[in-house]
TORZATI-685717 format. One record per residue: residue in three letters; x, y, z of N, C-alpha, C in turn. Coordinates in steps of 0.02 Angstrom, whole numbers, padded with zeros to 5 digits, always signed. Each point is the difference from the previous one (the first is absolute). Example, Ala and Ser with C-alpha at 12.3 -4.5 7.8 and 13.67 -1.06 7.14 Angstrom:
<recs>
Ala+00660-00284+00390-00045+00059+00000+00045+00060+00000/Ser-00018+00053-00036+00042+00059+00003-00039+00055+00037/
</recs>
This chain:
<recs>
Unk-01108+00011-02264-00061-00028+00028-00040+00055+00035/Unk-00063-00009-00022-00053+00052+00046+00019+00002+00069/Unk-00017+00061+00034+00032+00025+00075-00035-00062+00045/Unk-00077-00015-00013-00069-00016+00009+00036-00060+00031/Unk+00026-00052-00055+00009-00072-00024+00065+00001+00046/Unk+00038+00061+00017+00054-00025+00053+00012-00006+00072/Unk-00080+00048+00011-00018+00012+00066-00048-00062+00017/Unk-00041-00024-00047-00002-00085+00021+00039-00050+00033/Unk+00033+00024-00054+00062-00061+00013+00025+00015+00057/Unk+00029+00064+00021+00029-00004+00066-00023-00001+00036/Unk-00053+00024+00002-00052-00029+00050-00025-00073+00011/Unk+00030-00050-00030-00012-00054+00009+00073-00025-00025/Unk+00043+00015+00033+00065-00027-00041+00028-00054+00055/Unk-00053-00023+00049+00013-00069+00045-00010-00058-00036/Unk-00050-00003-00082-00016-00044-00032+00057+00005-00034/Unk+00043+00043-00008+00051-00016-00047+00072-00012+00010/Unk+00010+00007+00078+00055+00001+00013+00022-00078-00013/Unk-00015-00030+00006+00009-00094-00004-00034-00028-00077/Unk+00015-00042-00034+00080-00031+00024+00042+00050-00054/Unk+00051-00043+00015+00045+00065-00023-00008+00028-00078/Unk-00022-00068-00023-00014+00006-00101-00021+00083+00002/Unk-00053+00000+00041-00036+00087+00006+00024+00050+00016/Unk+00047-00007+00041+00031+00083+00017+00072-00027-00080/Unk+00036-00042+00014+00039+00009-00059-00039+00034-00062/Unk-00060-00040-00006-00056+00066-00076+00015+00048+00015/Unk-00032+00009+00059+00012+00081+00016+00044+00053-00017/Unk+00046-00025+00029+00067+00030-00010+00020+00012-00077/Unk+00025-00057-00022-00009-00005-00075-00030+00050-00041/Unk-00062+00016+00007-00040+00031-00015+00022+00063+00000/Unk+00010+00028+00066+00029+00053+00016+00047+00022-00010/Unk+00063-00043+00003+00070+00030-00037+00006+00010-00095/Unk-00052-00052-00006-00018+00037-00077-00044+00060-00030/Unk-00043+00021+00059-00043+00051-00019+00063+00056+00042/Unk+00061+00009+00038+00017+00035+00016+00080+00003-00022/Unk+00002-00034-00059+00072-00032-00017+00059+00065+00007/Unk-00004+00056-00012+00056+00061+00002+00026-00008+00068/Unk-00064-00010+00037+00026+00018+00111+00027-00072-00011/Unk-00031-00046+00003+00034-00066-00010+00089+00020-00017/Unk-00003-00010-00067+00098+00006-00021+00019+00055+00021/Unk-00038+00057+00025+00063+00046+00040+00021-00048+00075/Unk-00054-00037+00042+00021-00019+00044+00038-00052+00007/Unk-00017-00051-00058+00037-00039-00005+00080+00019-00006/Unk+00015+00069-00051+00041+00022+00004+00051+00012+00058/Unk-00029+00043+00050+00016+00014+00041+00007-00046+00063/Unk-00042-00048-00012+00048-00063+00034+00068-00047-00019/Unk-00003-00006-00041+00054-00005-00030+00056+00018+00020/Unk-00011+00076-00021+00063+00046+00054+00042+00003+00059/Unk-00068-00018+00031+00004-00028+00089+00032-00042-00002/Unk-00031-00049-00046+00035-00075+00029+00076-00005-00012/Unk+00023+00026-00062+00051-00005-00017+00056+00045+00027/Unk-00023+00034+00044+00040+00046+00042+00029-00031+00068/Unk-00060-00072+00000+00024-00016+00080-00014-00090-00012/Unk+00052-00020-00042-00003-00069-00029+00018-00045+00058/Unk+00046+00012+00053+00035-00037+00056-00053-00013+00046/Unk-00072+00014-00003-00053+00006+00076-00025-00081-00033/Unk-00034-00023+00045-00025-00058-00005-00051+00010-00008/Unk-00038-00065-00031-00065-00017-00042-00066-00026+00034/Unk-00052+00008-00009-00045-00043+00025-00026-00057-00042/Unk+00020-00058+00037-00030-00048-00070-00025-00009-00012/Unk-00050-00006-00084-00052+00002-00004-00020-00070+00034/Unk+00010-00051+00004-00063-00064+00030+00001+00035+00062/Unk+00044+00012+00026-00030+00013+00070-00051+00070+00015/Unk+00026+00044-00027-00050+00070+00010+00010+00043+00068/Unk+00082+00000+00019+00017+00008+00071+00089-00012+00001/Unk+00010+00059+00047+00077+00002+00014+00007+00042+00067/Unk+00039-00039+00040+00013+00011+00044+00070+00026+00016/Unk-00009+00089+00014+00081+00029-00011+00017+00036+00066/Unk+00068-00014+00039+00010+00034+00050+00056+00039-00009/Unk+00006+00059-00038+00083+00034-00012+00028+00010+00040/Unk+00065-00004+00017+00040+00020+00047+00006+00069+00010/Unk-00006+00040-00039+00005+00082-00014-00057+00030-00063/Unk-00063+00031+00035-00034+00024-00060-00017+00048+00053/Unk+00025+00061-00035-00002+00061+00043-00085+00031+00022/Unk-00025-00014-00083-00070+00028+00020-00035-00038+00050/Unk-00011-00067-00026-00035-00022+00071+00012-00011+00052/Unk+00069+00016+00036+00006+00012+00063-00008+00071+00023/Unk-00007+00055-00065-00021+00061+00038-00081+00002+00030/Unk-00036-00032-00056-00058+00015+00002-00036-00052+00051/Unk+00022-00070+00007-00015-00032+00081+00035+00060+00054/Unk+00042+00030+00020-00006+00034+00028-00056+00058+00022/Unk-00012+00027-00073-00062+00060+00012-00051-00074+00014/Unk-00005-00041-00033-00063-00046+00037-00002+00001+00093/Unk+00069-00020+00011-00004-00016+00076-00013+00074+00054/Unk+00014+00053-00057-00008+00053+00051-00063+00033+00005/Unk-00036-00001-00066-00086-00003+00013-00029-00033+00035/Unk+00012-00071+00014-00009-00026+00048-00010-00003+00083/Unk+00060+00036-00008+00034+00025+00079-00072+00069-00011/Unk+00008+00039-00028-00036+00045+00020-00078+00027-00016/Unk-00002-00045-00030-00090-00018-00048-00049+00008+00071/Unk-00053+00019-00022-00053-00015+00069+00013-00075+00039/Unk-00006-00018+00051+00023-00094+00003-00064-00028+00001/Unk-00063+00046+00012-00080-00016-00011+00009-00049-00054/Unk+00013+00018-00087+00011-00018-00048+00000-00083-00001/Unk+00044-00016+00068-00010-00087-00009-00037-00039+00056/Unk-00021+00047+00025-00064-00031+00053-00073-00004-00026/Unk-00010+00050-00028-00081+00023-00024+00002-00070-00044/Unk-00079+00003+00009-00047-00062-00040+00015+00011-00069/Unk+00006-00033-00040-00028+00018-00096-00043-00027-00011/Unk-00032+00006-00068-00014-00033-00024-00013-00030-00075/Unk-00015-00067-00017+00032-00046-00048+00052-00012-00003/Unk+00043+00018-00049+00079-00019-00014+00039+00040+00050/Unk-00024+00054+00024+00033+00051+00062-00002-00031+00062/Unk-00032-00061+00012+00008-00060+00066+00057-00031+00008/Unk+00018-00022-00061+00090-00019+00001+00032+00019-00042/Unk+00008+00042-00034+00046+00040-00048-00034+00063-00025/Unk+00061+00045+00054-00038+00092-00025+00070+00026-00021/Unk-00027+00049-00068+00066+00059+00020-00014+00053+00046/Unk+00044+00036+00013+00026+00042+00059+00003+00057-00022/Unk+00029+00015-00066+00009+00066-00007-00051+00022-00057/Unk-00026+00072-00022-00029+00042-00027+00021+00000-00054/Unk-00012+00005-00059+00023+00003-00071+00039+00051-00013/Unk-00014+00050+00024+00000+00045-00014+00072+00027+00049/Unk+00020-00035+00029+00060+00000+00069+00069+00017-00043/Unk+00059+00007+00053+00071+00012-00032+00013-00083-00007/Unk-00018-00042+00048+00018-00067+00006-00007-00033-00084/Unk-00078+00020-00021-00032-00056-00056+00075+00064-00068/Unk+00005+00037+00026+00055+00046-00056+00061-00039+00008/Unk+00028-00026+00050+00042-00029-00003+00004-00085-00014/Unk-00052-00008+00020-00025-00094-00047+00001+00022-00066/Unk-00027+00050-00053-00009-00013-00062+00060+00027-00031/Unk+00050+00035+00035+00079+00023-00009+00035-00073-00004/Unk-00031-00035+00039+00042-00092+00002-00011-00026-00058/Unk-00078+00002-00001-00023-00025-00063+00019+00009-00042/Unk+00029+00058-00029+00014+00014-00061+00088+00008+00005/Unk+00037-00047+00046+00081-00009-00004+00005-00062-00059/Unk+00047+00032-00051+00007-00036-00056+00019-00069+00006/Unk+00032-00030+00064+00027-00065+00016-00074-00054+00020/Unk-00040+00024+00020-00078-00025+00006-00032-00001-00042/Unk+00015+00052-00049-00052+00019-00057+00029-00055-00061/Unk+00065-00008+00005+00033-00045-00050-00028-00068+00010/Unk+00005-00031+00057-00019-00065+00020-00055-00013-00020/Unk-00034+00040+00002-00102-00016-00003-00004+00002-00081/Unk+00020+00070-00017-00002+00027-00083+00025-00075-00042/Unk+00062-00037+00038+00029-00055-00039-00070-00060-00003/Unk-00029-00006+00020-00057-00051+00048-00059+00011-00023/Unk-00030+00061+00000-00072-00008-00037+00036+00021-00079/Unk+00040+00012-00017+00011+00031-00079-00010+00067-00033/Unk-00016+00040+00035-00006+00061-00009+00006+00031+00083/Unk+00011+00094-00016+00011+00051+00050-00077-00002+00030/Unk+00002-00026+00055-00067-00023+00046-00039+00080+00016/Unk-00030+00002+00010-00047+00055+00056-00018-00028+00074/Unk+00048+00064+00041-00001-00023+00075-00099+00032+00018/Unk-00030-00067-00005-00067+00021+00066+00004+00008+00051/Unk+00029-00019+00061+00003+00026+00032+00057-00006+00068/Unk+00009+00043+00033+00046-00008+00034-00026-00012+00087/Unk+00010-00032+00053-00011-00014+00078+00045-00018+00035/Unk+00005+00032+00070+00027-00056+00052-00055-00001+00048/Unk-00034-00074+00013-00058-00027+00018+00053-00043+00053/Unk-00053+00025+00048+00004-00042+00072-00057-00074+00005/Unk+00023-00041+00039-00028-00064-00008-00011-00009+00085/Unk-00056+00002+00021+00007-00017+00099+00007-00068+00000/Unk-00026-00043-00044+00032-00082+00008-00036-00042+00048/Unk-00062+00037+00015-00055-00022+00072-00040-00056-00039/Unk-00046-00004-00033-00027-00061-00034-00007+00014-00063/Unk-00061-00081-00023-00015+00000-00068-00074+00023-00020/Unk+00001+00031-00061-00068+00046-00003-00004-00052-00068/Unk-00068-00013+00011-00038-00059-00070+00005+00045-00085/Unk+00038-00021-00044-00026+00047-00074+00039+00028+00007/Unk+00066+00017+00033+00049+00047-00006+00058-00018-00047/Unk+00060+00034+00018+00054-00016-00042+00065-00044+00027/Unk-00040-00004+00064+00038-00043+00064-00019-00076-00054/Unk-00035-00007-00056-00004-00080-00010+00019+00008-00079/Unk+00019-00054-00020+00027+00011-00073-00046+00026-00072/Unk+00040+00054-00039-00039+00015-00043+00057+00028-00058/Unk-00034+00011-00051+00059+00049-00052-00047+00083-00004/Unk+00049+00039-00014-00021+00061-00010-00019+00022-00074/Unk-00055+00030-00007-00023-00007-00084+00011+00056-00058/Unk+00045+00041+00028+00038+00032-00054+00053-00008-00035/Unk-00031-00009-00064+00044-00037-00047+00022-00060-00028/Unk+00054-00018-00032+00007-00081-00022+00062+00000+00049/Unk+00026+00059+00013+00084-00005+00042-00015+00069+00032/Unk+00036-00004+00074+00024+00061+00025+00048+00002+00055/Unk+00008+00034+00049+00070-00017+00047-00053+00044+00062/Unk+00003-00033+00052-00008+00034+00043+00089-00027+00054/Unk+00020+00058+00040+00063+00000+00017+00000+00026+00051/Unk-00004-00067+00047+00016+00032+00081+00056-00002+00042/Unk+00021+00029+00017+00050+00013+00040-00017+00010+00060/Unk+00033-00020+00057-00021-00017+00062+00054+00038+00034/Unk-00052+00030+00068+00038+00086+00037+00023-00044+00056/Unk-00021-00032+00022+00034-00041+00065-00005-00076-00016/Unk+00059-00035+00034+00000-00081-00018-00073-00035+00013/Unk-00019-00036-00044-00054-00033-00017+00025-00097+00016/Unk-00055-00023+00035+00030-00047+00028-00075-00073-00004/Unk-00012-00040+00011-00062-00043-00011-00041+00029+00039/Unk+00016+00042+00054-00045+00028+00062-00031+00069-00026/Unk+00019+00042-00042-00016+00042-00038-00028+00013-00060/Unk-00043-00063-00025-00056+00024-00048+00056-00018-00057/Unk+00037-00051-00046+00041+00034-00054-00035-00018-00053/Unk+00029+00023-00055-00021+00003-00074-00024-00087-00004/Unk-00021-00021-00008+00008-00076-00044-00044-00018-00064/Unk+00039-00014-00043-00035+00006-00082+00035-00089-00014/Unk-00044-00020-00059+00021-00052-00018+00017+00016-00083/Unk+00073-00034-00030+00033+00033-00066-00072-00026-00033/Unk+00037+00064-00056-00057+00005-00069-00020-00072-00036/Unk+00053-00044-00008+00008-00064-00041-00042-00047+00034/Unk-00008-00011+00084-00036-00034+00033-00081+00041+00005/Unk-00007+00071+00015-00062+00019-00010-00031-00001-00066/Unk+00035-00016-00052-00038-00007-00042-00050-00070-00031/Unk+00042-00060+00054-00068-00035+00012-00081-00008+00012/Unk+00009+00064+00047-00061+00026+00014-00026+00059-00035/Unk-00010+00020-00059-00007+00053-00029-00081-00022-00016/Unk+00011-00059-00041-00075-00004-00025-00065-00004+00031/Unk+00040-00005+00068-00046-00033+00062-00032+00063+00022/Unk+00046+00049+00005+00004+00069+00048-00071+00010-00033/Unk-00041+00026+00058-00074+00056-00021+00016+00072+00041/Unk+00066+00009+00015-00001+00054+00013-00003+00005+00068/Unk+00008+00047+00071-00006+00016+00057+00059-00041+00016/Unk-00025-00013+00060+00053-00051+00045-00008-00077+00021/Unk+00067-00012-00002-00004-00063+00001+00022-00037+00071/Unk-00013-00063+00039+00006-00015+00049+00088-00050-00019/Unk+00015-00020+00071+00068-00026+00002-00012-00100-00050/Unk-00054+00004+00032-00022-00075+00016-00007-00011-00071/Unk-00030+00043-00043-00052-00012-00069+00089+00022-00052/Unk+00053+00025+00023+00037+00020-00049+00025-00078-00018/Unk+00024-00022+00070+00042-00061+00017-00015-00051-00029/Unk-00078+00013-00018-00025-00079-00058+00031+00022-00047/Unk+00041+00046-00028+00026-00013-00077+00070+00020-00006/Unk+00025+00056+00043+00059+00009+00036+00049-00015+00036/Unk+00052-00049+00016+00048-00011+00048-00012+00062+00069/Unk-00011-00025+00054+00022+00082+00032+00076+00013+00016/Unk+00045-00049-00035+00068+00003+00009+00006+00081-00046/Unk-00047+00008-00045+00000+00064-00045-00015+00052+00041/Unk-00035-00009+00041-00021+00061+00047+00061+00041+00027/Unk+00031+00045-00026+00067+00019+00036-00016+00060+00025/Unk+00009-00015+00069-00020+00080+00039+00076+00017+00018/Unk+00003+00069-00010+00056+00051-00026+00020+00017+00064/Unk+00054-00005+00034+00028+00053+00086+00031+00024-00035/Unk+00039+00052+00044+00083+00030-00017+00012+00073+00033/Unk+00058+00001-00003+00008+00069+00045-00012+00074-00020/Unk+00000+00051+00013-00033+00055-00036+00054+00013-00055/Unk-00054+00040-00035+00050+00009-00068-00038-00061-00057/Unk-00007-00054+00029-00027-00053-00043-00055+00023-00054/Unk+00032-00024-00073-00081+00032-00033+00003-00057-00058/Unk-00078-00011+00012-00023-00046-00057-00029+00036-00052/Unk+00020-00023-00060-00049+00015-00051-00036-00075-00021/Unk-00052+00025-00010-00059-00061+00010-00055+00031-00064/Unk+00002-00049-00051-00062-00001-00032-00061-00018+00024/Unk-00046+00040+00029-00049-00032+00021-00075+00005-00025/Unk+00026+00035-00081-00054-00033-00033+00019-00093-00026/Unk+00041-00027+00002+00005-00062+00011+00046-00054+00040/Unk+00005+00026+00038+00013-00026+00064-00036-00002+00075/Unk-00045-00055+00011-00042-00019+00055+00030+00042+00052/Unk-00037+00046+00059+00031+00009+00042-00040+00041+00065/Unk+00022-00005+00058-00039+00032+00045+00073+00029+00052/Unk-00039+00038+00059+00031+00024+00052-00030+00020+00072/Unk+00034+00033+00022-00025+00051+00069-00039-00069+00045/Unk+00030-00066-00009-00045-00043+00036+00021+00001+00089/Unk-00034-00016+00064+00014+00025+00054+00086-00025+00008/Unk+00012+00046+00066+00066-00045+00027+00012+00055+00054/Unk+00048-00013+00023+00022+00045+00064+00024+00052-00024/Unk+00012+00025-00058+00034+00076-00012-00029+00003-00049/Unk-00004+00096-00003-00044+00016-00048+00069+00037-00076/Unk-00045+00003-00032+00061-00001-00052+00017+00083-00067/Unk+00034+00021-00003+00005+00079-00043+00037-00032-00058/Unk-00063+00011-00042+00056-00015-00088-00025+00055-00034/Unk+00043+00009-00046-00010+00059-00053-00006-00044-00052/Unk-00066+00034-00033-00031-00066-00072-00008+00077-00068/Unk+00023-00022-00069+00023+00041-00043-00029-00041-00054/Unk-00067+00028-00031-00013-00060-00079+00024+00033-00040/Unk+00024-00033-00050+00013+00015-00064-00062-00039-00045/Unk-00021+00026-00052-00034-00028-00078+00001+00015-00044/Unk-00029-00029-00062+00008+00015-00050-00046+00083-00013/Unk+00014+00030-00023-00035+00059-00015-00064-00027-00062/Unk-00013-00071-00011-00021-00026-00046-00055-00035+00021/Unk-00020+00001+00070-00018-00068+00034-00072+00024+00030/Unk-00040-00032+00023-00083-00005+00000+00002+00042+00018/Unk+00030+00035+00093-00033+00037+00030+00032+00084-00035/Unk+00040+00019-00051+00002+00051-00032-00005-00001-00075/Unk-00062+00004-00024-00039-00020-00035+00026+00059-00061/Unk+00016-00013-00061+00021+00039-00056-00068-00001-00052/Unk-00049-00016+00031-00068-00004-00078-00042+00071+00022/Unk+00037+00061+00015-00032+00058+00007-00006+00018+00046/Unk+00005-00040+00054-00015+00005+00082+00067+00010+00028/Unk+00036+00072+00017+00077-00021+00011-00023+00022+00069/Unk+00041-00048+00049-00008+00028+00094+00085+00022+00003/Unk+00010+00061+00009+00069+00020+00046+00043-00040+00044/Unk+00035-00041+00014+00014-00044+00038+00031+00065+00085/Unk-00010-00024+00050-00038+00050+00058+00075+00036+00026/Unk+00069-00014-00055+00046+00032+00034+00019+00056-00039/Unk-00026+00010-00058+00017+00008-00091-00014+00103+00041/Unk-00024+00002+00046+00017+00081+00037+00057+00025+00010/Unk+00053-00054+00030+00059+00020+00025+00061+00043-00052/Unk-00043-00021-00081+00060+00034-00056-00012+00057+00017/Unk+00080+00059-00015-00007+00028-00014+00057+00019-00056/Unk+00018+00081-00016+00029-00009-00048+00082-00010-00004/Unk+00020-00043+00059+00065-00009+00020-00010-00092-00003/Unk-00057-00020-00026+00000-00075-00003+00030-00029-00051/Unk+00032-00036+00007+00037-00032-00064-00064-00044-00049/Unk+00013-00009-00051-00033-00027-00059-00052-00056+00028/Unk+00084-00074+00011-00015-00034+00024-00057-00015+00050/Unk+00019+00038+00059-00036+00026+00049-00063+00016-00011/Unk-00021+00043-00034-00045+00020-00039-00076-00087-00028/Unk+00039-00022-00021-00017-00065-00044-00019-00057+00066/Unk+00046+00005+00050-00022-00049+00076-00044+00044+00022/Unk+00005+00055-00002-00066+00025+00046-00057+00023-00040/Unk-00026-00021-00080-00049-00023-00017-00020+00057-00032/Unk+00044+00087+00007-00025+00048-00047-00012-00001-00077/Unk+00061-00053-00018-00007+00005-00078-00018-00095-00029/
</recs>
């Protein structure tokens, strides 16, 4: 496809993210105009998966799994380096004003930091990478990696504090793991499963949605807002799974959030227009293949 005809499109790819018939085209589209990267990755998920058959699944109706390991070495190293940036980060960082989405949910650290080196070192631990890889169907591309602070002070109108889906892709994983216990007083995850949000699909125009307007078509018995002690990590489809956060409460809240997608999917566009996905720097020539393929070089 002309360069012209793709920079339209992404430039207007809010008309296309919904309903899903359209990004599935999309995609479609794309894994056939790119079919070689396609079956190598498919390939190479495969691999993964079958290397680490004993991890548990996310099911598809629901679009969400909720896992607390008793022993997973990486993410208790790397909540550690979370808690110690913390300790020693400017403490300005959670007083100062933001603004828009930086009013109740900012990250903290610099891209460019040892911290975000050690989030995308998580990211790419084969026991995470298996779970997700099993779930969307192919070896995902990590966009991006955070640990975002939440002050938990109020509600800002149009935010993400109210329910919405995220519009990359037909499937993806975003995967948070939580640095200190998360509790109803602390802002938590709450998504409603895929099988019940998909009531509301046809309805959705996109942005956000209020509590009141879900509930006409929704149980809010579906509404499941997520606690749990640190270490806790959801993987959450939230290209279809309803969901909001960071809503007020008495404690403010540190999660580390990790997407995975399809390397196939709207916002990395294969019709001539290729964007680098923003971690795809960190290869070098000690990166494994795999590695290589999550962080979006090849």
């Amino acid at each position: 496809m002309h360069p012209l005809i793709t920079k339209v499109f992404i430039e207007n790819q809010k008309y296309f993210n919904y309903p899903y018939g359209k990004r599935n085209g999309y995609e479609t589209i794309s894994k056939l105009l790119n079919f070689p990267t396609y079956s190598i990755r498919k390939y190479l998920g495969i691999k993964v998966i079958k290397r680490y058959r004993e991890l548990p699944s996310i099911p598809k109706k629901d679009g969400f799994l909720v896992w607390f390991p008793q022993k997973l070495a990486p993410v208790t190293q790397v909540i550690g380096k979370c808690r110690e940036y913390i300790a020693n980060v400017d403490q300005s960082i959670f007083t100062k004003k933001g603004k828009g989405k930086e009013q109740y949910l900012r990250g903290i650290h610099p891209d460019d930091s040892k911290l975000t080196e050690s989030l995308v070192k998580l990211a790419c631990d084969p026991t995470l990478v298996s779970i997700v890889t099993k779930y969307i169907g192919i070896l995902p591309i990590i966009n991006g990696v955070k640990l975002l602070y939440s002050p938990n002070k109020k509600i800002y109108e149009g935010g993400a504090q109210f329910f919405h889906l995220d519009p990359e892709g037909v499937r993806q994983i975003k995967l948070y793991i939580y640095v200190e216990d998360v509790t109803e007083e602390s802002g938590p995850l709450t998504l409603i499963p895929a099988q019940e949000s998909h009531k509301i699909y046809r309805l959705y125009p996109g942005g956000r949605l209020r509590d009141d307007w879900v509930s006409r078509f929704i149980d809010p018995q579906y509404f499941y807002s997520i606690t749990g002690a640190s270490g806790t990590m959801i993987f959450a489809d939230t290209s279809r799974c309803f969901h909001f956060g960071s809503r007020p409460g008495k404690k403010p809240r540190f999660v580390i959030i990790i997407q995975y997608i399809s390397p196939f999917a709207i916002n990395f566009p294969w019709f001539g227009w290729v964007r680098k996905p923003l971690h795809a720097r960190l290869v070098n020539h000690n990166t494994s293949t795999i590695d290589q393929y999550l962080l979006g070089v090849k």
